[in-house]
N, C-alpha and C positions, 0 to 999 in steps of 0.2 A: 243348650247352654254349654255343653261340655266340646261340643266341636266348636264352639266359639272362644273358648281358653284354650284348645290345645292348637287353635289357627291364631289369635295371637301369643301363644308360646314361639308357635314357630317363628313368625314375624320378625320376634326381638332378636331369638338368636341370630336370622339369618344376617341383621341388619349390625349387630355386634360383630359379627363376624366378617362383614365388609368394612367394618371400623377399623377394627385389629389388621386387618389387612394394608388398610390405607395408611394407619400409623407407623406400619411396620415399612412399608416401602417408601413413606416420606421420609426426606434429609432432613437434616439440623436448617441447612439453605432455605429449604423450603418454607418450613414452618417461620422462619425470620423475615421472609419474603411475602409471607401472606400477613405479619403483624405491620412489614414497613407499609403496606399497603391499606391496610386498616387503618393505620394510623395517620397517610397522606390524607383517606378515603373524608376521615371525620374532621380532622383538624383545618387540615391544608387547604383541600378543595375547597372553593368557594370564599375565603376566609373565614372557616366555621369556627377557628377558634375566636373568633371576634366576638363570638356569642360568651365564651369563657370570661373575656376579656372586660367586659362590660358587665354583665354578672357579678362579677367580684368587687368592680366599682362599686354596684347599685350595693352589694352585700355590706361594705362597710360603711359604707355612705349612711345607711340604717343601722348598723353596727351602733357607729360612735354618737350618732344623734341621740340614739335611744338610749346607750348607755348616761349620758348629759342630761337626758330626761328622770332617767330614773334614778342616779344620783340626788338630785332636785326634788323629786317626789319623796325620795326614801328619806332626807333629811327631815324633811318637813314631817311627815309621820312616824316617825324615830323621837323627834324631839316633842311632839304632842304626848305618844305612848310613857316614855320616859318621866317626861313633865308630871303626867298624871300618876304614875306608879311613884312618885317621888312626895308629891307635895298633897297625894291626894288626902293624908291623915295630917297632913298639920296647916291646910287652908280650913277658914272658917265656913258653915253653910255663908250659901249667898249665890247674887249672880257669877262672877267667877268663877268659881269652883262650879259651877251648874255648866258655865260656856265649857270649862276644859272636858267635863266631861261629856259635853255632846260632842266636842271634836276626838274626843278618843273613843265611840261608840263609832262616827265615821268613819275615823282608823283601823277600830276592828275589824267593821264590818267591810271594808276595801280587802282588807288583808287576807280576813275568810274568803271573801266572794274570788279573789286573784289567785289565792295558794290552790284554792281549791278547785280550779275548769282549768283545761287544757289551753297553753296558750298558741293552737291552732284554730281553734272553738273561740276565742278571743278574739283573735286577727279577726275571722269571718264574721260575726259580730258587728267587729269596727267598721269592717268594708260594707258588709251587707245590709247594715241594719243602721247604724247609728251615722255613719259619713254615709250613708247610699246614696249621697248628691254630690259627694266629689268624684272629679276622675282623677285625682292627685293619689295614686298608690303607692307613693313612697311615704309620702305624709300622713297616710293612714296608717301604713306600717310602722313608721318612727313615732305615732304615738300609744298604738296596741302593743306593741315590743319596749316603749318606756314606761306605762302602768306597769306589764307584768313585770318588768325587771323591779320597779320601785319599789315593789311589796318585797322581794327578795333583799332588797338594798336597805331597807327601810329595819328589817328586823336582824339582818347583819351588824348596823349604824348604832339600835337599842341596843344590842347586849355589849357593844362598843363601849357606851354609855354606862350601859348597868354594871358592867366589869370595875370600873374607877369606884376608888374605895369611898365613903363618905368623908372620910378626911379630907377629901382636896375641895369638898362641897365646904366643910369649914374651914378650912384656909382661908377662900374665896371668902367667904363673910370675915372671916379676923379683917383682911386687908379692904373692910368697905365695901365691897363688890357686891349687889344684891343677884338675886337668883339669874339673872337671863345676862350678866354680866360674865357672873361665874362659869356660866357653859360656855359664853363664847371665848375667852379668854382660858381658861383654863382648864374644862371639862373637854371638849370638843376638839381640841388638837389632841390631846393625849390619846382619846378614841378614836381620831383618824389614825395616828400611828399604828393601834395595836389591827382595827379592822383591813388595814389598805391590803394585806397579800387575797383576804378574803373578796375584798373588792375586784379586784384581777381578776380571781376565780370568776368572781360572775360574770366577767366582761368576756370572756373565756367561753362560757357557758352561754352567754347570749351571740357570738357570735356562730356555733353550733343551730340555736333556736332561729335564726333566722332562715334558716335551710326549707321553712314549711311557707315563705312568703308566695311560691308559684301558685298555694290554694286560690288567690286571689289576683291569678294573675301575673304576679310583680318579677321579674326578668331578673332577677338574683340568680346566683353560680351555679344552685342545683336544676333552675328553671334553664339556664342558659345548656347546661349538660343534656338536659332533659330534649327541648328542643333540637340539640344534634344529634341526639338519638332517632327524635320523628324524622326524621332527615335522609337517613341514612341508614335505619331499619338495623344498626348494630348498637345493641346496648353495654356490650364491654369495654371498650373504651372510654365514650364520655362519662358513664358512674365512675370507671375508676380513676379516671383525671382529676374529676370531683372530690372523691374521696381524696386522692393523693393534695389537693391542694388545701382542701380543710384542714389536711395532716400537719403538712407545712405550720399553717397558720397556727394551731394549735401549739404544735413546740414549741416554735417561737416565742409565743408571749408565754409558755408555762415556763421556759429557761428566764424570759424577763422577771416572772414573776420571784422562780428559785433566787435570782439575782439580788431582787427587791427586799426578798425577804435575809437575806446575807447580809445584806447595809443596816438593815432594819437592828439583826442582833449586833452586829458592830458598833452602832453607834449606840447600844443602851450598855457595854462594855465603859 
């Protein structure tokens, strides 16, 4: 055991010590000459950044659909939650009040089951289990990436809702309006207003969560990177392209968002 640690002691050093060497006797030239070359090697050759190019397509492509899904979803179970946490002490028993609240037990019970698994374990799910009869993996993807986003969108949208003071609920009745008048009219923009930079976040944040579509497959910008890596047997370049282009994206709409939210207090001036 012991001539087996001090034969790899010596190993490292020897092989550090050919490093130091090599470092020591490489130019600035060279090391720049071996990145242009790495960088011909992944990108250029062959057209492999086409792989990037088309990735990033597929990426928003599931991006924005999902985000439009889950908008849609989120309302819809934002205003059921809402509904019920509002009128559930001044509707009468009866069937009514019995249906709202079997739809806000679905609501919860979406909500827990969504907040709570990973929406990687989700995706595979969708693909594997529940669509395992399509070969459509975008359409799988854009509908596993708009449930999980809806749950997130969904109780963003309530406390939207739940924020606006009761006063505007009675306004809304002074002026005639009965209850599902009053939300759309008067409830429901005001909580779009104060939720929207919140909304961005998520869209933000879901376009990060799409980065795990390759478990299934689906040729998004991480898959696309990922691929020119099997490629080409160098894995520093294509991650950090990836990274660098997620980075992009990212500031971009977080400055959209700073911007959003600037108009936002402007116009309540």
């Amino acid at each position: 055991m012991l001539s087996f640690l001090s034969s790899l002691y010596s190993g490292v050093v020897f092989l550090a010590g050919e490093a130091a060497g090599q470092s020591s006797s490489g130019s600035a030239g060279d090391i720049w000459q071996s990145l242009r070359d790495d960088f011909i090697n992944n990108f250029i050759s062959e057209k492999r950044y086409m792989y990037l190019l088309k990735g990033l397509g597929i990426t928003f492509q599931v991006t924005f659909f999902a985000a439009l899904l889950g908008i849609l979803l989120g309302i819809v179970v934002a205003l059921i939650r809402s509904s019920y946490d509002k009128l559930k002490d001044e509707m009468r028993p009866g069937f009514a009040k019995g249906l709202l609240g079997f739809f806000n037990f679905i609501a919860k019970f979406y909500l827990t089951i969504i907040r709570g698994t990973p929406v990687v374990v989700q995706l595979m799910i969708a693909y594997f289990i529940i669509f395992a009869a399509s070969n459509n993996k975008v359409l799988v993807a854009i509908l596993a990436f708009g449930f999980n986003s809806g749950a997130y969108v969904a109780e963003i949208i309530r406390s939207g809702i739940m924020s606006i003071d009761n006063g505007q609920f009675e306004a809304g009745r002074s002026l005639g309006f009965g209850y599902i008048r009053t939300m759309i009219h008067i409830i429901i923009p005001q909580a779009f207003k104060n939720v929207l930079p919140a909304l961005a976040n998520e869209f933000i944040v879901l376009i990060k969560e799409t980065s795990v579509s390759g478990y299934v497959g689906l040729q998004d910008l991480t898959k696309g990177g990922d691929i020119i890596r099997s490629r080409t047997y160098s894995a520093f370049m294509p991650l950090i392209a990836v990274a660098l282009i997620y980075l992009v994206i990212v500031i971009f709409f977080s400055r959209m968002v700073t911007l959003l939210e600037r108009r936002l207090r402007n116009s309540d001036r």
